[in-house]
C-alpha positions as CSV (number, residue, x, y, z in Angstrom):
1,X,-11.0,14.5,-19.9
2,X,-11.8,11.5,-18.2
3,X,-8.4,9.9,-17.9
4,X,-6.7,12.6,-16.1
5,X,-8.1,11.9,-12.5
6,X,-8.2,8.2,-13.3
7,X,-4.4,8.8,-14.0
8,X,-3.8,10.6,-10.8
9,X,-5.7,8.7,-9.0
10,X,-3.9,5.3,-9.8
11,X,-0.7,7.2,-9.4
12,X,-1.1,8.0,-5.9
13,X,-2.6,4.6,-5.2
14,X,0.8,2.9,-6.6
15,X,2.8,5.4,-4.9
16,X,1.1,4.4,-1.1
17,X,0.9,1.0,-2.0
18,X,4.2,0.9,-2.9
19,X,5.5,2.8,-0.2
20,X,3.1,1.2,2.8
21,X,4.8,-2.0,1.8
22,X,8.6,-1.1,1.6
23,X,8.1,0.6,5.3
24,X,6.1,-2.9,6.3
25,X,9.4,-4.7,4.9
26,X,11.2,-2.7,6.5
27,X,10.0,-2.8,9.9
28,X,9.7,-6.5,9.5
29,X,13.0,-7.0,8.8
30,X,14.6,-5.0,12.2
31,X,11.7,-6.9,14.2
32,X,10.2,-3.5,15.1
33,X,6.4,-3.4,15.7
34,X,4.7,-2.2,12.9
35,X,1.7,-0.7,15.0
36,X,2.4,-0.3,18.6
37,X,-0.2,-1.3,21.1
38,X,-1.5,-4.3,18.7
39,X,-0.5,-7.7,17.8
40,X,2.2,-7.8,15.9
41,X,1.2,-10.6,13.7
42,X,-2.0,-8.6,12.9
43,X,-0.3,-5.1,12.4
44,X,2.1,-6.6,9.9
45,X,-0.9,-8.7,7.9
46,X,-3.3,-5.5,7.9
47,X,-0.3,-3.9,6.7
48,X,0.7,-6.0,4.1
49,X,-2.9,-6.3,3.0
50,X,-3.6,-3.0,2.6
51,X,-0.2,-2.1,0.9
52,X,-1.6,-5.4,-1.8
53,X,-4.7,-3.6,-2.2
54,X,-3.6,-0.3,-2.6
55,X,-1.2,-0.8,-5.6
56,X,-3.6,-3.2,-7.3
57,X,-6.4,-0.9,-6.9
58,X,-3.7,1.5,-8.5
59,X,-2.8,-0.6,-11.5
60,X,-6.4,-1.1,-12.0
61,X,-6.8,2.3,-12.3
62,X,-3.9,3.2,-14.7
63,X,-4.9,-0.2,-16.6
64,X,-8.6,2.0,-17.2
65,X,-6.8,5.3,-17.8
């Protein structure tokens, strides 16, 4: 019983992760802001960070399920 949220829940962490850092790539590579009314250089890192953590915390999750 326990596995099943864990399972969801690492699923939908993989899937953001996943998909918060091919649109980062993406934007990156047509030199289009990321965020607009912040720093590029910080938009992009907080992005790319966050995309990281997401689909580790994902992986962890599945690793547990």
């Amino acid at each position: 019983m326990e596995s099943g949220p864990a399972i969801f829940a690492g699923t939908a962490c993989v899937l953001f992760g996943a998909a918060l850092l091919l649109w980062t790539a993406a934007r990156l590579r047509l030199r289009a802001p990321v965020a607009h009314g912040v720093s590029p250089v910080a938009s992009a890192a907080l992005s790319l960070f966050f995309g990281v953590a997401a689909l580790g915390g994902g992986i962890w999750c599945l690793g547990y399920a």
